[in-house]
C-alpha positions in Angstrom: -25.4 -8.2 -17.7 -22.0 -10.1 -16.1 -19.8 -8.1 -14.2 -17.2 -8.2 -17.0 -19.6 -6.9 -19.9 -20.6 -4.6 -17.2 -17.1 -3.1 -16.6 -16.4 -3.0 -20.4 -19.3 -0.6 -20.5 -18.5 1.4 -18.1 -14.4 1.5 -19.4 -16.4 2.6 -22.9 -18.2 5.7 -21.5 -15.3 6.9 -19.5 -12.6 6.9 -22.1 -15.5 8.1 -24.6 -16.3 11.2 -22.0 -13.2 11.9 -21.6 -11.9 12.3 -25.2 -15.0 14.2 -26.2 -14.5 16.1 -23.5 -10.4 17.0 -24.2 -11.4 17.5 -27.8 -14.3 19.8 -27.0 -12.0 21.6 -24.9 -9.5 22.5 -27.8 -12.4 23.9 -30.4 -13.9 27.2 -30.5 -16.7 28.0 -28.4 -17.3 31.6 -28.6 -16.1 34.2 -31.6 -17.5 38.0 -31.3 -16.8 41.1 -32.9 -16.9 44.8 -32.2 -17.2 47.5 -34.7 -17.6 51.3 -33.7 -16.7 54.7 -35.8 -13.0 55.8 -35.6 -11.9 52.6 -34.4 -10.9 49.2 -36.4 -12.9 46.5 -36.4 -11.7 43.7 -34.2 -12.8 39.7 -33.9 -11.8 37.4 -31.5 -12.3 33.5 -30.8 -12.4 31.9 -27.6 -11.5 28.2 -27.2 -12.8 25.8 -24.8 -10.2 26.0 -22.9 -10.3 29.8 -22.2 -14.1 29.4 -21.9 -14.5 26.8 -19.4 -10.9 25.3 -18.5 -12.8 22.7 -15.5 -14.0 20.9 -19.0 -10.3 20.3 -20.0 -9.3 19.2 -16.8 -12.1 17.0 -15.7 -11.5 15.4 -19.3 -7.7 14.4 -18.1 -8.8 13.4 -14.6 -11.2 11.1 -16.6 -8.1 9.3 -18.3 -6.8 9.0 -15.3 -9.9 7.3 -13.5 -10.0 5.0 -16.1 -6.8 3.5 -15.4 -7.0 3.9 -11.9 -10.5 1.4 -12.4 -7.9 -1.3 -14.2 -5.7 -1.2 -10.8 -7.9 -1.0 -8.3 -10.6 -3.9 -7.0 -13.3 -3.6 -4.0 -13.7 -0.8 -2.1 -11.1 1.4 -4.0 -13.0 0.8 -7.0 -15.7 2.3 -5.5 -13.9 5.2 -4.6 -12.9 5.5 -8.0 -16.3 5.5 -9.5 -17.5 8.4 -6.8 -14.9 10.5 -8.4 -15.8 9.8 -12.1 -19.4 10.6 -10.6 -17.7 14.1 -9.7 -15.7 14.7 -12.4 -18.6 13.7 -15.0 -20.3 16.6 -12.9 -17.8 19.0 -12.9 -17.5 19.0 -16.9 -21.8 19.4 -16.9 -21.6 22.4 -14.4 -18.7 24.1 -16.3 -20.6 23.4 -20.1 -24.2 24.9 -18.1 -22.1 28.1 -16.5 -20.5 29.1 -20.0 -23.9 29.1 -21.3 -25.0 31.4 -18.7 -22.1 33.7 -19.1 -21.0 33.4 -22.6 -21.6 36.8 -23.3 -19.4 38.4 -20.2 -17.0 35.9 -21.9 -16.6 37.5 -25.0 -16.9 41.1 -24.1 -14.1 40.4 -22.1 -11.9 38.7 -24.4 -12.8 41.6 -27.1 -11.3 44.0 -24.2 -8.2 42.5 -24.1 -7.7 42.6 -27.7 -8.6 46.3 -28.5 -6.3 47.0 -25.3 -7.8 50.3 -24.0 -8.9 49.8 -20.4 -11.0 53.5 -21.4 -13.3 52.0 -23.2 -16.1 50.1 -22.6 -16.7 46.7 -25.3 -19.6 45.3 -26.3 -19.8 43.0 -29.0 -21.3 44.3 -32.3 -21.9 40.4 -33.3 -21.3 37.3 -31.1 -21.7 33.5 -31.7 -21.1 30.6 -30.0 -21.0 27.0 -31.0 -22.3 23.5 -30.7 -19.0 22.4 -29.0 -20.0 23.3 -25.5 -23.2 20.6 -25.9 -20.5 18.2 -26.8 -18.4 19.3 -22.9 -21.9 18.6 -21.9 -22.8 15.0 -23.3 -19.0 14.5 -22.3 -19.6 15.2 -18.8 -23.0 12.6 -18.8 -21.0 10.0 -20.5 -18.4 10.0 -17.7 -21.2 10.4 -14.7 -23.1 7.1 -16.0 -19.5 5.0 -16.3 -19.0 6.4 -12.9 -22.2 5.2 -11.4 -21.9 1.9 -13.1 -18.3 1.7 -11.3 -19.3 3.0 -8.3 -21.9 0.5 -8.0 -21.3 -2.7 -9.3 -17.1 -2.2 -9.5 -16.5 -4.2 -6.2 -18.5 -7.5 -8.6 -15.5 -6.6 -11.3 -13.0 -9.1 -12.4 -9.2 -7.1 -11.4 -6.7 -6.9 -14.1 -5.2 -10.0 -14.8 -7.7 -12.5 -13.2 -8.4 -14.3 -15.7 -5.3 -15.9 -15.9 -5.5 -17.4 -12.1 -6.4 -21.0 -12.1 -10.4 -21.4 -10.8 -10.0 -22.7 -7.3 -6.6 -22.4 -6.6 -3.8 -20.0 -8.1 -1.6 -21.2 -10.5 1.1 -21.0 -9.3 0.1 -23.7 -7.1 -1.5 -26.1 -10.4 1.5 -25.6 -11.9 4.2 -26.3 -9.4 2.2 -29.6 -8.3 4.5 -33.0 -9.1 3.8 -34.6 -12.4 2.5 -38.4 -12.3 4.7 -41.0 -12.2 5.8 -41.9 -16.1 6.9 -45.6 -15.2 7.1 -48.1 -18.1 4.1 -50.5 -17.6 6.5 -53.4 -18.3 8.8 -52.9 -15.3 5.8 -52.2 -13.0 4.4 -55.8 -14.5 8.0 -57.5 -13.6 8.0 -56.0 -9.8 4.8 -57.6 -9.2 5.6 -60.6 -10.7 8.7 -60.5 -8.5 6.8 -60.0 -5.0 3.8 -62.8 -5.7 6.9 -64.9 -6.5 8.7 -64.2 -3.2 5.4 -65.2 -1.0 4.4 -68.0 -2.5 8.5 -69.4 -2.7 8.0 -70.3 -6.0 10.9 -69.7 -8.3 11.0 -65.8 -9.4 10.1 -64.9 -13.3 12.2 -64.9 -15.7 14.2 -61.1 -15.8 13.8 -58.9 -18.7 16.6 -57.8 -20.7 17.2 -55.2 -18.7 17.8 -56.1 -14.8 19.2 -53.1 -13.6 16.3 -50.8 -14.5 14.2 -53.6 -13.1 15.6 -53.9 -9.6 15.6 -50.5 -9.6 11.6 -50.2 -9.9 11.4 -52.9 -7.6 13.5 -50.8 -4.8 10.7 -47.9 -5.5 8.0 -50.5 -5.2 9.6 -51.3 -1.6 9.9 -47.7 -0.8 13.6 -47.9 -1.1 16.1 -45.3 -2.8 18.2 -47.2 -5.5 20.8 -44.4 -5.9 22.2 -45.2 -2.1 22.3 -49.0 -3.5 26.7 -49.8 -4.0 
């Protein structure tokens, strides 16, 4: 794979992690209800971002290490890519701890909607949703564009490159002096002229146009016609 196909891959599975990840974030992850005698029935949802609210962030810090990849070149890069590797992380950890505590989650979030710090809420009925799978595959999609940058980033054309001239910038190609664009006539006629002049035979005949031939002859003798009265 060349370094550029390389770095569009890894560009791909950032952004891809991160959006998944931002959108995860804002979709309902947990919903329960509780339901006792004497008391109405109450049903909450809890969003990703109440849930788990590293998912959300890591998912914004992944936007910002993709542009951050488009500056940077070398080493910098490379740091870059060790904190997608984090962040990728980060967003698996958070998804793995909901799971572990997604019941605390909603008993909680059922307690501050029936508002009675006396009693104690457990939920009657509780599910919770594919969306935290999604934070999760987020979170792997950003760790492997973060190894790739990490890795082979300091190989990785830098924004821009592509228009620099192979071998030299350009700048320099294209400030370099254009080739002389002298008729091939008056070039013949200054020749002519010189063999004339050392052999002493009579000069050729002069073109229609003397002035502009003297003139090329003064180049020819490294002279500057414009200091000529």
């Amino acid at each position: 794979m060349t370094p550029r196909r390389e770095m569009t891959v890894a560009l791909v599975l950032v952004l891809a992690g991160a959006a998944l990840a931002l959108f995860a974030a804002g979709r309902t992850w947990v919903s329960a209800e509780w339901a006792v005698p004497d008391y109405p029935a109450v049903r909450v949802v809890v969003g990703g971002g109440e849930a788990a609210p590293l998912v959300r962030a890591a998912g914004l810090v992944g936007l910002a290490g993709l542009l951050a990849v488009l500056a940077t070149r070398r080493s910098a890069r490379r740091i870059v890519g060790v904190v997608l590797v984090l962040t990728g992380v980060a967003m698996v950890a958070a998804c793995v701890a909901f799971w572990l505590q997604d019941s605390a989650i909603a008993d909680n979030a059922l307690a501050t909607a029936v508002g009675d710090p006396t009693l104690t809420v457990h939920a009657s009925a509780r599910a919770t949703s594919g969306w935290p799978v999604v934070g999760c595959v987020a979170g792997v999609l950003v760790t492997v564009g973060g190894l790739l940058t990490a890795l082979g980033g300091s190989r990785w054309p830098a924004m821009g490159s592509r228009y620099d001239a192979p071998g030299g910038s350009g700048v320099a190609r294209s400030t370099r002096p254009a080739r002389s664009t002298r008729p091939a006539g008056a070039t013949e006629s200054s020749r002519a002229t010189r063999a004339a002049r050392a052999t002493g035979s009579a000069p050729p005949e002069r073109s229609s146009h003397p002035v502009a031939d003297d003139a090329w002859a003064a180049l020819d003798r490294g002279e500057d016609p414009t200091t000529r009265g």
